[in-house]
N, C-alpha and C positions, 0 to 999 in steps of 0.2 A: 575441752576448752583450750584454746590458741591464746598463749599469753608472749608477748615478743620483750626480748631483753630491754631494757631501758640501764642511763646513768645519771649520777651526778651531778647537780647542773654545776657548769663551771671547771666539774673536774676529770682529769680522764682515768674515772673508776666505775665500774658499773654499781650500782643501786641494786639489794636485795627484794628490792618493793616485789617482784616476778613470784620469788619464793615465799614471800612474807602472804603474799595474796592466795598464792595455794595454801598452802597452810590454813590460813583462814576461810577460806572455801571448805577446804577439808572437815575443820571443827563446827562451823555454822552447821553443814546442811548433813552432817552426820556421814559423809562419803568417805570410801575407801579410794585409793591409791590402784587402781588398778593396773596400768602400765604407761611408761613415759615417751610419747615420739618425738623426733626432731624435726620438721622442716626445713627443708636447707632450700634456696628462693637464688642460685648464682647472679640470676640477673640483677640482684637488689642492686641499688646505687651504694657506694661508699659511705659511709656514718658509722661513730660520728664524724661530722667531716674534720670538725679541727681537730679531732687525735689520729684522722687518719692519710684527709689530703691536705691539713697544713701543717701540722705538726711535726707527721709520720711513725709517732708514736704507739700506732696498737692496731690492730690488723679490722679489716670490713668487715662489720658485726652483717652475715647473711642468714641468721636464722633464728626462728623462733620454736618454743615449747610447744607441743600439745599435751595437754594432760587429760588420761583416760580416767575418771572418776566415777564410781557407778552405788547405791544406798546398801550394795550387795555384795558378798564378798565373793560371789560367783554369779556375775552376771551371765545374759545372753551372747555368747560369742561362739566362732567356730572358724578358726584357721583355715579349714579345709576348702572355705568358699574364697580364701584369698591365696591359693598356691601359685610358688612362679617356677618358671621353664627353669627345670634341670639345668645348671651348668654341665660343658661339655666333658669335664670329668666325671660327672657323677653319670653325664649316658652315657660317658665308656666303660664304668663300672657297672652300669646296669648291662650291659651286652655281656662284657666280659664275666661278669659274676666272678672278680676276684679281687683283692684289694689287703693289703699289710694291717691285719687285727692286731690286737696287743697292747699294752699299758704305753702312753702317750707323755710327752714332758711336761704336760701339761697337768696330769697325774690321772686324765681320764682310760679308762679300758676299756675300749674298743672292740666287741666282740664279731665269732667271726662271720655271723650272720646277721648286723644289725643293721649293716647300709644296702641287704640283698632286695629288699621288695619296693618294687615302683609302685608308690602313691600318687603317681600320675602330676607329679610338682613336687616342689622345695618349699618348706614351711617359712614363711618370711622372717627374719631374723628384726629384733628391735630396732636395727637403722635398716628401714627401709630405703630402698634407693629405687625411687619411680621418677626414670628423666621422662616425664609427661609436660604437655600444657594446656590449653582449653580446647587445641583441637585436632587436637595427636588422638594416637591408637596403639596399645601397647606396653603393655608394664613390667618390668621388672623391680619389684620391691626385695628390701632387707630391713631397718629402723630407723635410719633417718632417710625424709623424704624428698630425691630432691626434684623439683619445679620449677622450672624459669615460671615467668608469669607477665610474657610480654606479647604477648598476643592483641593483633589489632584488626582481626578479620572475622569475630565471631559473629553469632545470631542477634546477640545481647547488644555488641557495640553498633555492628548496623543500624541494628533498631532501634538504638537511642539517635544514632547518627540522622538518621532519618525523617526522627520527631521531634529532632532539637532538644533533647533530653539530656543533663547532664549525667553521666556515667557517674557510676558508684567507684570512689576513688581506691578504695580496697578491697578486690575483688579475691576470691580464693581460684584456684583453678579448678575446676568443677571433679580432674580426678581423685583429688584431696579427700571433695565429698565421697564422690563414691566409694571410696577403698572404705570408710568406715561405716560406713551401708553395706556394704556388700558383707564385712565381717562381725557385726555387730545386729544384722536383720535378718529378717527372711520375706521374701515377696507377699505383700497384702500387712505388712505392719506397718505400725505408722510412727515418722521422722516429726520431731518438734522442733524447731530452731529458731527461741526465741528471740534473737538479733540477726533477721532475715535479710540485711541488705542488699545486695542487688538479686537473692534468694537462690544462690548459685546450688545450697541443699535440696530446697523444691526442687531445681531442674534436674538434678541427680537422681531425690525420689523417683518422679516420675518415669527417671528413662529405667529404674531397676524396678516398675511395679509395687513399689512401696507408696501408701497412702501418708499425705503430709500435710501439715501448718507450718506456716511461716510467718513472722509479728513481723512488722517494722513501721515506725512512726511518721518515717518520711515519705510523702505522697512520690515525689519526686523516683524515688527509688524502688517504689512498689511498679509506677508508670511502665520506667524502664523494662524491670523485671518481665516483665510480659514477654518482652521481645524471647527471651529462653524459652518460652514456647512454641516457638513457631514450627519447629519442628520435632516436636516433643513425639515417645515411639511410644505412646500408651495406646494404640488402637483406638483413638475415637474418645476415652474417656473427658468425662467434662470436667473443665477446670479454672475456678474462679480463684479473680486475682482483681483483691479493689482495695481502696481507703481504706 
């Protein structure tokens, strides 16, 4: 669940409402907590604006919460399908097979075979850092995630452009979706994303072979949504998309 900061009205303090709602998410539907991302969005425009371009009082709020919540206290998940390219220290330590073990200031101990075996990737760390956008190629994650999200030449905008379709005005960047597909699925399960707006999850399912529904009440938006398919790499499969 993506919850974005909110404040005050009137005043330049932020509003706990973000946390108050988790919280209450959490007790309603009986979920655990299972791990916090951050989205970080640089492109966002400045806001609030009066505490930040008239004021100057408090810095460009550009990111919002995700919150992993799951009914399980060991969901389905598996790091391994989301590893990123070694930093260039750590494949000079894999050639070199040598590196300073020993108790750490940090108070960890460091032993002297525990950074020796290439796992083939670096396990992402909770700030994820993927400078991704809707039609880039390439990741590198850590725990917060970060995404411009100004993209003006996709399948999706075309195709509204095309049809005279208003665009869905908050779009995710479709590698958002997949990072949490790819580490939370496996190929042939199926993605539910009960506030499917412009259904940027569907186009993700699809392109990672995962079976999916997507709700959304707006005609307008579902229309659109089609255009994500146009070049969808599911080999031929059928895929219905209506009112």
């Amino acid at each position: 669940m993506e919850v974005g900061n909110s404040w005050e009205p009137g005043k330049p303090v932020m509003s706990t409402l973000a946390l108050e709602s988790l919280l209450a998410f959490l007790r309603s539907g009986g979920f655990h907590l299972c791990q916090q991302f951050v989205w970080h969005n640089p492109a966002r425009l400045p806001s609030p604006a009066q505490w930040v371009t008239i004021e100057r009082i408090r810095l460009k709020d550009s990111y919002t919460h995700l919150w992993w919540m799951s009914p399980s206290e060991r969901p389905k998940a598996d790091n391994r399908r989301v590893l990123v390219e070694y930093s260039k220290s750590m494949k000079h330590l894999l050639e070199t097979q040598s590196y300073n073990a020993g108790r750490r200031p940090s108070e960890h101990h460091i032993g002297e075979k525990s950074f020796l075996k290439n796992n083939r990737g670096a396990i992402p760390a909770s700030v994820l850092k993927l400078e991704h956008d809707e039609s880039n190629g390439g990741d590198s994650p850590g725990s917060v995630l970060t995404m411009a999200n100004t993209q003006a030449s996709t399948d999706y905008q075309k195709f509204c452009r095309e049809h005279d379709i208003e665009p869905h005005p908050a779009r995710m960047p479709i590698r958002l979706a997949e990072f949490f597909i790819k580490f939370l699925t496996e190929p042939g399960d199926l993605v539910l994303d009960p506030f499917g707006g412009s259904n940027t999850t569907g186009a993700a399912a699809e392109n990672l072979t995962r079976r999916w529904v997507a709700i959304e009440p707006n005609p307008a938006y579902i229309e659109g949504s089609k255009g994500r398919f146009a070049t969808a790499r599911n080999g031929g499969a059928a895929i219905h998309v209506s009112a």
